[in-house]
N, CA and C of each residue as an Amber inpcrd file, in Angstrom:
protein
   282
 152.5690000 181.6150000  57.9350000 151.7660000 182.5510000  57.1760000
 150.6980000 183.1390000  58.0670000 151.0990000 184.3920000  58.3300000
 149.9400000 185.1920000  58.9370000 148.8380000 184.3480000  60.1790000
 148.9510000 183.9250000  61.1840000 147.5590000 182.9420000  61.8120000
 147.0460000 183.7320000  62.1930000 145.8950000 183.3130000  62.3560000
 144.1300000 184.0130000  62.8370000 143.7570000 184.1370000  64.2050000
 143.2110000 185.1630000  64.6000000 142.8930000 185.7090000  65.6500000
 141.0720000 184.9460000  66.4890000 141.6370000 184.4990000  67.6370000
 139.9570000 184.5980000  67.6700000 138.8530000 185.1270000  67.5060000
 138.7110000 186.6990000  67.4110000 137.8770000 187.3600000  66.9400000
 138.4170000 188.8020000  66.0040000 137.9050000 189.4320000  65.0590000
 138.8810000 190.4540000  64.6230000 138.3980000 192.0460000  65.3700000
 140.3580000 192.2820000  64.9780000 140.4860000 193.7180000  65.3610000
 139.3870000 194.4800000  64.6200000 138.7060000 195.2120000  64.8340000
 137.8130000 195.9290000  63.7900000 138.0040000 197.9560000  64.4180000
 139.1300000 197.7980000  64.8260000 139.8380000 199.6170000  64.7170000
 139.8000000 199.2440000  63.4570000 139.2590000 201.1240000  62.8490000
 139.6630000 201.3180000  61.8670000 140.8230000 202.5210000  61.7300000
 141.5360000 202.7160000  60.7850000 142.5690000 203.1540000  60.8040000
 142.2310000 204.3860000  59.7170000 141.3790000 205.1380000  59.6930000
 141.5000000 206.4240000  58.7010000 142.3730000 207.6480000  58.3610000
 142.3380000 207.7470000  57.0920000 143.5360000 209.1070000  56.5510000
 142.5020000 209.8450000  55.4800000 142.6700000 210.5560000  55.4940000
 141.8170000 211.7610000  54.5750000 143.0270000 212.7320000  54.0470000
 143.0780000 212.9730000  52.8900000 143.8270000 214.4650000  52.0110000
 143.1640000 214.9660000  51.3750000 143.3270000 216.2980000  50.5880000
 142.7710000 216.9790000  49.4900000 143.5020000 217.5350000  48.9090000
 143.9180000 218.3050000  47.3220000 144.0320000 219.8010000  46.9840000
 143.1700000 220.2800000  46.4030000 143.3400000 220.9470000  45.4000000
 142.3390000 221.8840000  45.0060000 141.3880000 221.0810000  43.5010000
 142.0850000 219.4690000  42.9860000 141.5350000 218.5420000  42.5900000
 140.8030000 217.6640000  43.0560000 140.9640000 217.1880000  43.6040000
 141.1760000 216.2270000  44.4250000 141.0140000 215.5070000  45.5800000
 139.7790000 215.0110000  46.5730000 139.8450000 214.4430000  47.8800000
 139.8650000 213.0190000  47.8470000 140.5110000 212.6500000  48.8660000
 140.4530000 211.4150000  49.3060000 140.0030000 210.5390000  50.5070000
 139.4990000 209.7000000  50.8720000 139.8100000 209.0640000  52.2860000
 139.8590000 207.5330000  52.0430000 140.7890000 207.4200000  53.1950000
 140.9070000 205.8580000  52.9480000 140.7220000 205.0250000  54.5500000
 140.4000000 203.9080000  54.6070000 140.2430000 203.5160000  55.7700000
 140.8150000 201.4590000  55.7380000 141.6060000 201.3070000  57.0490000
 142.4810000 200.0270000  57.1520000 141.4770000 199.3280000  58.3690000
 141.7110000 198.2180000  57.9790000 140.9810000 197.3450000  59.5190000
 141.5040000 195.9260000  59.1550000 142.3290000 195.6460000  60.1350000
 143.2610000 194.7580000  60.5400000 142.5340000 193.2280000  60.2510000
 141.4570000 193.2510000  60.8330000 140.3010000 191.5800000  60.9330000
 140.5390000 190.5330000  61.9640000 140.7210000 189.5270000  60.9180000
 141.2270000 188.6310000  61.4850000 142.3510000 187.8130000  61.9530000
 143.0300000 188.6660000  61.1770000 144.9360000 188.1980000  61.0860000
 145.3060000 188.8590000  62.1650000 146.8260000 188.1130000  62.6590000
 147.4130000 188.8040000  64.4030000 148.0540000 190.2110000  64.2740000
 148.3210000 190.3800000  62.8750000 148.8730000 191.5250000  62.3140000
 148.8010000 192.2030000  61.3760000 148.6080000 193.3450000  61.0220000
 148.1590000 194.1280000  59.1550000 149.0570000 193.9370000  59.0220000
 148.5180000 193.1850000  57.5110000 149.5140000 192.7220000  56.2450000
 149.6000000 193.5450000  55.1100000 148.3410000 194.3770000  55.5150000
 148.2580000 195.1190000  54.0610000 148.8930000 196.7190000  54.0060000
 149.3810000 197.4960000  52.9620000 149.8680000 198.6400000  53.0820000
 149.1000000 199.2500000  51.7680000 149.5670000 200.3560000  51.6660000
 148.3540000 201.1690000  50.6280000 149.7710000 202.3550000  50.4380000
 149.1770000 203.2170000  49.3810000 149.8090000 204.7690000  48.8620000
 149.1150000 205.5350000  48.5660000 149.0130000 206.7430000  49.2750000
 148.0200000 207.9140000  48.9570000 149.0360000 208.9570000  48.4750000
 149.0340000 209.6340000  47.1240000 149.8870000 210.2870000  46.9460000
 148.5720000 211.1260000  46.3160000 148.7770000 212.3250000  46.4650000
 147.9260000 213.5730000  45.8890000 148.5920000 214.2820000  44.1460000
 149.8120000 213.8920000  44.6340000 151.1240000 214.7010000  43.3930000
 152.2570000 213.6190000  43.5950000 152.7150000 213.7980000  42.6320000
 154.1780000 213.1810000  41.8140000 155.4450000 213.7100000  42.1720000
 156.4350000 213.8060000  42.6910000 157.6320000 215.0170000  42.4550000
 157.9330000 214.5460000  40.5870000 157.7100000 215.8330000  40.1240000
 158.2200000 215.9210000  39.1260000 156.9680000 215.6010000  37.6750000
 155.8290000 215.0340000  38.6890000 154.5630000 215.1550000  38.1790000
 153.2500000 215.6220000  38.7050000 153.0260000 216.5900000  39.0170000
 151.6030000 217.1540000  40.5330000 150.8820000 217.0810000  39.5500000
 150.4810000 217.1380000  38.5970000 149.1580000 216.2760000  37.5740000
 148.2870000 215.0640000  38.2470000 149.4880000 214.3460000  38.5280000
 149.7440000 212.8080000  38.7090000 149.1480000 212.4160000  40.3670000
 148.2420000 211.6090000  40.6940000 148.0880000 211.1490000  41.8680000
 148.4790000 209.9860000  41.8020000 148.2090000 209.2870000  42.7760000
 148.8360000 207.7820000  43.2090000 148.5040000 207.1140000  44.1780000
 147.5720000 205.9340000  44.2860000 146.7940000 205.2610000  44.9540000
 146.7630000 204.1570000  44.6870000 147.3240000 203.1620000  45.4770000
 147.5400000 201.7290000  45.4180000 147.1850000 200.8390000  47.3460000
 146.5120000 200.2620000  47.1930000 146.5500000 198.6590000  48.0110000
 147.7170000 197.6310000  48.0050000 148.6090000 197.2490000  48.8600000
 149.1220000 196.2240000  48.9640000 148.6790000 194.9870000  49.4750000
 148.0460000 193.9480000  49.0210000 147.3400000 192.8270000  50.1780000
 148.6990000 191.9560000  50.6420000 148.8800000 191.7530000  51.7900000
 150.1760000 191.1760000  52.0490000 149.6850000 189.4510000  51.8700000
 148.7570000 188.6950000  51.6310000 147.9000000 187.3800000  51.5310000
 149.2480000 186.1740000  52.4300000 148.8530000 186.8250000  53.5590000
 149.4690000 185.9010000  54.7570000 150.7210000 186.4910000  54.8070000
 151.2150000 187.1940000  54.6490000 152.3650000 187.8620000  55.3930000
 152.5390000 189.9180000  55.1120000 153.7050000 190.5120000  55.4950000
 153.3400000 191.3710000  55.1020000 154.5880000 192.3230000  54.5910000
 155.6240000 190.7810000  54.4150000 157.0520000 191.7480000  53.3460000
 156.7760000 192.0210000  52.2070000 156.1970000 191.2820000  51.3250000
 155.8600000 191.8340000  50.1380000 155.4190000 193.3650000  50.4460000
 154.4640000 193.2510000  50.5730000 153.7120000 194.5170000  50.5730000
 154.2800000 195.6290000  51.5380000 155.0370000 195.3290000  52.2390000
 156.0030000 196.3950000  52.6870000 157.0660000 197.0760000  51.8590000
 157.5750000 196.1900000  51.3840000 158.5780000 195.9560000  50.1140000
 157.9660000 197.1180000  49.1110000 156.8500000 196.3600000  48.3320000
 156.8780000 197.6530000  47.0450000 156.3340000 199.0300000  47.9720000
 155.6010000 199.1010000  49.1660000 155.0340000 200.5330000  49.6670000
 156.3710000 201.0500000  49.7100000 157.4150000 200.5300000  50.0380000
 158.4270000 201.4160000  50.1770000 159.4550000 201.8730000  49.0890000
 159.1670000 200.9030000  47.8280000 159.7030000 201.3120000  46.3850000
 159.0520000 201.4560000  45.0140000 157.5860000 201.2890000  45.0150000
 157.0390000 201.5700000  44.4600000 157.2460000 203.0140000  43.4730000
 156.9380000 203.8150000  44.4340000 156.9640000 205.5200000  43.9710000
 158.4550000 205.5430000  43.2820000 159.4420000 205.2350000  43.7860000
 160.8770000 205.7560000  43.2120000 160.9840000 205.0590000  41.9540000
 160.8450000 203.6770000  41.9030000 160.8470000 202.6960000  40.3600000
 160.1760000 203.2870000  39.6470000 158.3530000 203.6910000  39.8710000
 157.4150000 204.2380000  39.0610000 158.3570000 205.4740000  38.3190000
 158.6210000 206.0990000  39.3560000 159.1390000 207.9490000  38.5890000
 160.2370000 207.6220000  37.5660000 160.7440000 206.4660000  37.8880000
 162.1600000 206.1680000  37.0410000 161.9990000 205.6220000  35.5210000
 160.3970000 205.1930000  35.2060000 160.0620000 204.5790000  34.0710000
 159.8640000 205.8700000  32.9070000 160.5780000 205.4680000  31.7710000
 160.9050000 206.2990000  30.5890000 159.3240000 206.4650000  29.7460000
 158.5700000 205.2030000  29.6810000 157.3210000 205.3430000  29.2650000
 156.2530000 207.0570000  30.2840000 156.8980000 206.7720000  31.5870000
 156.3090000 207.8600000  32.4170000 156.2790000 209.7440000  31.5880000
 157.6560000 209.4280000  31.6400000 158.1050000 210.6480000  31.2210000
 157.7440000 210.8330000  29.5960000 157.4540000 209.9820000  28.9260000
 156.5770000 210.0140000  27.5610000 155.3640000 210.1320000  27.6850000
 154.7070000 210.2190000  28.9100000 153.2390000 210.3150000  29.3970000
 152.5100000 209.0030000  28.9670000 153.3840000 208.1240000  28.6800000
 152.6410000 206.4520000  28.6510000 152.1670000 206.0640000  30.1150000
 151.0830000 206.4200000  30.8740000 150.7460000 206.1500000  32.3310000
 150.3640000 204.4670000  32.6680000 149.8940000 204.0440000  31.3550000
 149.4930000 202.4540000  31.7950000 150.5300000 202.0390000  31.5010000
 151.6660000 202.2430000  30.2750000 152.8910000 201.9220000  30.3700000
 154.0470000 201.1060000  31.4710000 153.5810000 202.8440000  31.8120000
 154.7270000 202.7160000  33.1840000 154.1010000 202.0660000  34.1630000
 153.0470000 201.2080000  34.1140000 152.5890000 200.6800000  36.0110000
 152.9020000 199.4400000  35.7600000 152.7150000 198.7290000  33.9290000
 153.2660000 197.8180000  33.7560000 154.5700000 197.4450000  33.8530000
């Protein structure tokens, strides 16, 4: 599980977006672990919903498949939920 570094990485890793709603910035810093575990989603728009933004944290808590895992299926499962498309939004995250 994830081991610890003698002192931490402290790069930070920043991303910034906007539209005409909307800004964001987000910023990653690795620490103390030998490797980022954690992944995140900055989505501004939806396909099939641009209403819709989308912003999530993954903490990988000592490793970092999980959280690789949903960053990379998250968005497609989400769009696929029927509560979504009824505009049930807490619905669908459940």
């Amino acid at each position: 599980m994830g081991g610890f570094l003698d002192k931490p990485i402290t790069t930070k890793k920043i991303e910034s977006g906007k539209n005409d709603k909307l800004r964001f910035t987000s910023c990653e810093m690795q620490g103390w672990r030998r490797y980022m575990e954690d992944t995140k989603l900055t989505h501004l728009a939806l396909e099939g919903y641009p209403h819709l933004s989308l912003f999530a944290v993954f903490d990988g808590h000592g490793g970092d498949e999980v959280a690789k895992y949903v960053e990379n299926h998250f968005v497609k499962e989400f769009l696929k939920r029927n509560s979504l498309k009824d505009k049930e939004i807490g619905k669908a995250l459940k």
